[in-house]
C-alpha positions in Angstrom: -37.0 94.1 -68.7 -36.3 90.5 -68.5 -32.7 90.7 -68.7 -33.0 93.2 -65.6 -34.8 90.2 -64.6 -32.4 87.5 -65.0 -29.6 90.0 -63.5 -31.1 90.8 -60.4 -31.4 87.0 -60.4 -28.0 86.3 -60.4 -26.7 89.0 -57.9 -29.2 87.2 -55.8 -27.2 83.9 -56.2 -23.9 85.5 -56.2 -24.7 87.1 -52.8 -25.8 84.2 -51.1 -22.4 82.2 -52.5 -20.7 85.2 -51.3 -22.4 85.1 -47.6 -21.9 81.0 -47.2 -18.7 81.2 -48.2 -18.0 84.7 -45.7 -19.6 82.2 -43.2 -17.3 79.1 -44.1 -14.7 81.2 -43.7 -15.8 83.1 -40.4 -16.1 79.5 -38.6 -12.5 78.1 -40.1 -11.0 81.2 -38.2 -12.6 81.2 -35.3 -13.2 77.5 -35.4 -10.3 75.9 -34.0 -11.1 72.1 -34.4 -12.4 72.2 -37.6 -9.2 74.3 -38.9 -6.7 71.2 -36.9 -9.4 68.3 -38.8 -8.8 70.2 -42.3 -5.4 71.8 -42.1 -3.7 69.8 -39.0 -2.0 66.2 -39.3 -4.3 63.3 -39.7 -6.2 61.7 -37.1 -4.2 58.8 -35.6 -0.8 60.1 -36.9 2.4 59.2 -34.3 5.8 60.1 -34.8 8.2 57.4 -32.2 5.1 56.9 -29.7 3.8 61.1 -29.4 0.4 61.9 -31.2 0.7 64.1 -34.0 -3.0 64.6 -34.4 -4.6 67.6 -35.7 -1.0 69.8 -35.1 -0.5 72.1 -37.2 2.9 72.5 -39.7 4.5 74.6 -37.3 3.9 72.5 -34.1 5.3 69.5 -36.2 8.2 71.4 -36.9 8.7 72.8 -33.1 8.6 68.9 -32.2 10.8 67.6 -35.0 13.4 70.5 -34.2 13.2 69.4 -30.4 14.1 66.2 -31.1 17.0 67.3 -33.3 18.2 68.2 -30.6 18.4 65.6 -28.5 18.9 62.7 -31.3 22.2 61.7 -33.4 25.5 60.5 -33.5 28.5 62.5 -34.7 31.0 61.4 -37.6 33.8 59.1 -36.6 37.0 59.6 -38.0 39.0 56.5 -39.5 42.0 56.3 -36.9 45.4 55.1 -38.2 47.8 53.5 -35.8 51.2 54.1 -36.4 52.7 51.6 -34.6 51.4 49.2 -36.4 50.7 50.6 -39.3 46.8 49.3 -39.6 43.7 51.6 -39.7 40.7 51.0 -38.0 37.8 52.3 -40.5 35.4 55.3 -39.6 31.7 55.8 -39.1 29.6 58.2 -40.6 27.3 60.6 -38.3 23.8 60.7 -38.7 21.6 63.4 -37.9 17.4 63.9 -38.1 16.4 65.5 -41.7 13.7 67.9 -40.3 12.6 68.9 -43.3 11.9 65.5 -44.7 10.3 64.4 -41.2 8.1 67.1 -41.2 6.5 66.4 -44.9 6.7 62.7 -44.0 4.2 63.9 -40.8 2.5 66.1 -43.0 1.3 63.8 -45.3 1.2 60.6 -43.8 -2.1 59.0 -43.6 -4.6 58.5 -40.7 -3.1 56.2 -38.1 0.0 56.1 -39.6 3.4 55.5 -37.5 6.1 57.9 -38.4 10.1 57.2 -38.1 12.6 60.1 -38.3 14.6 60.6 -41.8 18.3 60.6 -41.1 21.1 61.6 -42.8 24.7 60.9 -43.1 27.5 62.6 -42.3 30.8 62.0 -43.7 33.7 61.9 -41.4 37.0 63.8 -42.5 38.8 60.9 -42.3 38.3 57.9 -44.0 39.8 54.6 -45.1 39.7 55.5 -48.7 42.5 57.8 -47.9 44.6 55.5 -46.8 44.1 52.6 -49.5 47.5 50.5 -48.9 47.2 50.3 -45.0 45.9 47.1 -43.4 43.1 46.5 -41.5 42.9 44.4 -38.0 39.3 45.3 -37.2 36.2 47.5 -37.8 34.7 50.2 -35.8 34.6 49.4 -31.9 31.4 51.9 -31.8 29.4 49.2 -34.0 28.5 46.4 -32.0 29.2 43.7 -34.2 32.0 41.0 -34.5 33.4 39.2 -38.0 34.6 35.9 -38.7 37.4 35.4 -40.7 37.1 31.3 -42.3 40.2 30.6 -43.8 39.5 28.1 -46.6 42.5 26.1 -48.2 41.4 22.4 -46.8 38.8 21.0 -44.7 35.7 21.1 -46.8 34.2 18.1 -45.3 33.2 20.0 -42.3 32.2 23.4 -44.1 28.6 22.2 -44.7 27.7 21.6 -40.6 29.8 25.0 -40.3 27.4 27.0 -42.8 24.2 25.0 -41.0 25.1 26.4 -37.6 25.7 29.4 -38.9 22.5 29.5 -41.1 20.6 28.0 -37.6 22.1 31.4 -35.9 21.4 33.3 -38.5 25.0 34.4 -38.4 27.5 35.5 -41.6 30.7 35.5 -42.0 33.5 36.0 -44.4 34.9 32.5 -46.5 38.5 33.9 -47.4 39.9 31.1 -49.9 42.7 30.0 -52.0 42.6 30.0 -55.4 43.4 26.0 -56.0 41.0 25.0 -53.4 38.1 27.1 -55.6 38.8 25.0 -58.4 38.8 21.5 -57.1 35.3 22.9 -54.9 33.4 25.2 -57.4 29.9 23.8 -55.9 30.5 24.2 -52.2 32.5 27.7 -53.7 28.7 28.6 -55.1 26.9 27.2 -51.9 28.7 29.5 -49.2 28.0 32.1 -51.7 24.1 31.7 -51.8 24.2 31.4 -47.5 24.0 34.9 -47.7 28.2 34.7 -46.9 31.1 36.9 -48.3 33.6 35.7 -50.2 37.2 36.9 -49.8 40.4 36.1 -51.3 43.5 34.2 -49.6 45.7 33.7 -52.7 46.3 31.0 -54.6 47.8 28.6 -52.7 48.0 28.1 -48.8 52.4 27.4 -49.6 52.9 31.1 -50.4 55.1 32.6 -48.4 54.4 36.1 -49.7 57.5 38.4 -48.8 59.0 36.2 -50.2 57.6 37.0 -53.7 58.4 39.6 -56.2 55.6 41.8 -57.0 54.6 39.8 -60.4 54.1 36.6 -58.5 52.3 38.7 -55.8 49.5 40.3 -58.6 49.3 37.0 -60.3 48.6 35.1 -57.2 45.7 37.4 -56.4 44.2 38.1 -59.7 44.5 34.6 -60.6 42.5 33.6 -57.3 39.9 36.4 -57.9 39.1 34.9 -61.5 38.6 31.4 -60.4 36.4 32.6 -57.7 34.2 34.8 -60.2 34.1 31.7 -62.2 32.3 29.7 -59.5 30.7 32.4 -57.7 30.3 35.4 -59.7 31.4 37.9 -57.9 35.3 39.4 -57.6 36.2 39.2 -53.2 37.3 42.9 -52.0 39.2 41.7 -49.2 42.4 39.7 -49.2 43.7 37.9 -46.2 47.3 36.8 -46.7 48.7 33.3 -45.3 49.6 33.1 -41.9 49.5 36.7 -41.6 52.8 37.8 -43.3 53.1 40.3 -46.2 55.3 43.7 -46.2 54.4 46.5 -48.0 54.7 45.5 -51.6 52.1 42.8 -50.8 49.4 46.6 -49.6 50.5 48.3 -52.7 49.9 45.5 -55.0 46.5 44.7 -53.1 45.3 48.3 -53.1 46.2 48.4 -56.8 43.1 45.8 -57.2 41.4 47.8 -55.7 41.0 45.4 -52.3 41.8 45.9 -48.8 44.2 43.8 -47.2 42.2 42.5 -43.9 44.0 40.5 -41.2 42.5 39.6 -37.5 42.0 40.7 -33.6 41.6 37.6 -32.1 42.9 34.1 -33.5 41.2 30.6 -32.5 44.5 28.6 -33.7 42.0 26.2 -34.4 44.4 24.2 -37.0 46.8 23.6 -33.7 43.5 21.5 -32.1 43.5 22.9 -28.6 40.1 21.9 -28.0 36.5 23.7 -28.0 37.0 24.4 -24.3 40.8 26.1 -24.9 39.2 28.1 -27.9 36.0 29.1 -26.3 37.3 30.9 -23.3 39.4 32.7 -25.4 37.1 33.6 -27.6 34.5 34.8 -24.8 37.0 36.8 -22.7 38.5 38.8 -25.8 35.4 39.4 -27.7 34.6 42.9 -28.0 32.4 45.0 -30.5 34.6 45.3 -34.0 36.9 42.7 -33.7 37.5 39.8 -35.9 37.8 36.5 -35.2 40.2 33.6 -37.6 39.4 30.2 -37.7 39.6 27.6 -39.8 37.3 24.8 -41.0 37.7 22.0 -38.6 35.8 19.4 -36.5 36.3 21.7 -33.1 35.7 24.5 -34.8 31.9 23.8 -35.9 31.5 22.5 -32.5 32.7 25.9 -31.1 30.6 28.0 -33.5 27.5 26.2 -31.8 29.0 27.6 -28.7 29.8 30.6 -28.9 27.5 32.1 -31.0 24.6 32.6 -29.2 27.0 33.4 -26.8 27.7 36.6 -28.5 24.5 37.0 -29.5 24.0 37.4 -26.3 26.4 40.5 -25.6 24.4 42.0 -28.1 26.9 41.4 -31.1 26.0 40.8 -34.7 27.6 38.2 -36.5 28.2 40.0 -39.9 30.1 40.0 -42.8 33.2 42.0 -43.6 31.5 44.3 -45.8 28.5 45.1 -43.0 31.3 45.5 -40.3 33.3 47.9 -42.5 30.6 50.1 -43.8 30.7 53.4 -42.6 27.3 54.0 -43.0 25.4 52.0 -40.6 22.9 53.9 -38.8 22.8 52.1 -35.8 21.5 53.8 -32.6 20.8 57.2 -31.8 22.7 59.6 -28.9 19.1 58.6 -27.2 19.3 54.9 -28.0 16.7 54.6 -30.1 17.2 52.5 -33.3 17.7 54.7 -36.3 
C-alpha cells in the first residue's frame, strides 16, 4: 500500500515536470523574443557598424554571404617584363571566410565588435618562379613606396637620417657593403634595432661586378652576408649591386643564396649633390605607389627625407621596408574600401 503510495507520488511530480517543461517549450516556439535572447546573437553584437542582435544563425549567414559578395580583391599575378628582363612581384587575393565570420558572430560576446575573416588567395604567378630575375619595384596596387640607402661611406650623417625617419615613423631598407659592416658594427646593430631592413651591397663599393668571375661574385656576397650576421644577426635577403650593373651570372649566383637581386624606379643621385630642391621635385613628381627610391647617406639627403616624407605621407604612401613592399600577402583594402 505505501509503495502504491510513494508511486502515485512520483507520477504526480513527473507530470507536473512533464507539463512545465511542455509549457517552456510551448512559449520558446511561439515566443519569438525569448527564442532570439536564448538562441540569437548576443545583445550588442555588430559586425562593420550593422547590429547583429538577437539574429539568428541563418540571418548571420544571409548577411555574411551578402557581403561576400560585394567585398574582396582578386589575386594578382607577378608580371614579368621582357624587355627588361625584371619582374614586378604579385599580390595575393583575399576573400571573406563566411564560415569563420559567422562562428566569430555566433559566439562573440555581448557588445562585441566583429571584423570579417579573410583569406588569401594565391595568384598563379608568382616571383618564386622566376628566382634569377631582378626586381625594379613592388606591386603598383599596394600603396606604399621603399627606400633603397645605399651604405659604403657617410656614416656621420646616418644617425639624423634614422631620427627623421624614426620622427616619421618611416622604414627603409640599409643595403651595405661588407667592409663598411666591419669598421661600423654598432651603427650596423643600431639601424637594425630602428625597426629597419638590412640588405646586402657586396663587399666593397670598387666592385665592378661583370667584371668578376662567378667565384669572386659568391664570395663577395656571402662574405658580406657573414659580417653582417656577425653585427646584426640576421642574413639580408636582398642584394643591390653597385651602380646598378651586374649580368646574368651576377642573378644566378644571387638566386643561388637564396636572395633576390633588387635595384630601383627612381634615383635621387644624391652622391652628385644637386641640392634638396633638384632632388625633391623629382622625387615628388615621379613618386608613385610601388616604386623605390635610391639614395645615399649624405648631408642633402637627411635634409630631403625631412621633406619629402610627410610629403608622401601625405599621398597616402607608406614608407616600408623591402620585405613589407614585396609581400604578397598584404591585405590591404577591400573592392568596397574598407580596411581588411
Amino acid at each position: 500500500m505505501a509503495s502504491a503510495v510513494r508511486s502515485g507520488k512520483w507520477l504526480k511530480i513527473a507530470c507536473a515536470i512533464a507539463l512545465v517543461i511542455a509549457i517552456i517549450l510551448l512559449l520558446f516556439h511561439f515566443d519569438e523574443p525569448l527564442r532570439r535572447r536564448l538562441g540569437g546573437v548576443k545583445p550588442g553584437v555588430r559586425l562593420m557598424g550593422e547590429e547583429m542582435t538577437g539574429l539568428f544563425r541563418a540571418e548571420v549567414a544571409a548577411i555574411v554571404a551578402e557581403l561576400a559578395r560585394s567585398q574582396g580583391r582578386k589575386p594578382v599575378d607577378a608580371i614579368l617584363d621582357e624587355a627588361a628582363g625584371a619582374l614586378i612581384p604579385e599580390l595575393n587575393g583575399i576573400e571573406i571566410d563566411c564560415e569563420a565570420t559567422i562562428e566569430q558572430i555566433m559566439n562573440a560576446t555581448p557588445g562585441a565588435t566583429v571584423a570579417p575573416v579573410y583569406r588569401q588567395i594565391l595568384p598563379s604567378i608568382r616571383w618564386e618562379h622566376y628566382p634569377a630575375r631582378p626586381v625594379y619595384q613592388g606591386n603598383p596596387r599596394k600603396p606604399a613606396i621603399a627606400l633603397m640607402i645605399n651604405v659604403a661611406w657617410g656614416e656621420e650623417h646616418l644617425l639624423p637620417m634614422l631620427e627623421v625617419l624614426e620622427e616619421n615613423g618611416a622604414r627603409g631598407t640599409f643595403f651595405l657593403t661588407g667592409s663598411w659592416v666591419e669598421k661600423n658594427a654598432d651603427l650596423t646593430r643600431r639601424i637594425m634595432e630602428g625597426g629597419h631592413e638590412l640588405g646586402n651591397h657586396g663587399y666593397s663599393d670598387s666592385e665592378v661586378l661583370p667584371e668578376l668571375d662567378s667565384w669572386e661574385i659568391a664570395s663577395s656576397i656571402r662574405r658580406t652576408n657573414e659580417v653582417i650576421f656577425e653585427a646584426a644577426g640576421c642574413y639580408p635577403v636582398y642584394f643591390t649591386p653597385h651602380k646598378g650593373e651586374f649580368n646574368d651570372l651576377t642573378l644566378e649566383l644571387v638566386s643561388r643564396q637564396g636572395m633576390r637581386t633588387v635595384l630601383w624606379t627612381l634615383d635621387t643621385i644624391d652622391w652628385q649633390k644637386p641640392g634638396v630642391a633638384a632632388m625633391r621635385e623629382k622625387v615628388l613628381s615621379g613618386i608613385g605607389p610601388g616604386q623605390i627610391v635610391l639614395m645615399h647617406p649624405t648631408e642633402d639627403t637627411v635634409t630631403l627625407l625631412e621633406e619629402i616624407i610627410p610629403a608622401i605621407q601625405e599621398r597616402g604612401l607608406a614608407l616600408v621596408t623591402m620585405a613589407e613592399l614585396f609581400d604578397p600577402a598584404w591585405l590591404g583594402q577591400t573592392a568596397t574600401g574598407a580596411e581588411a
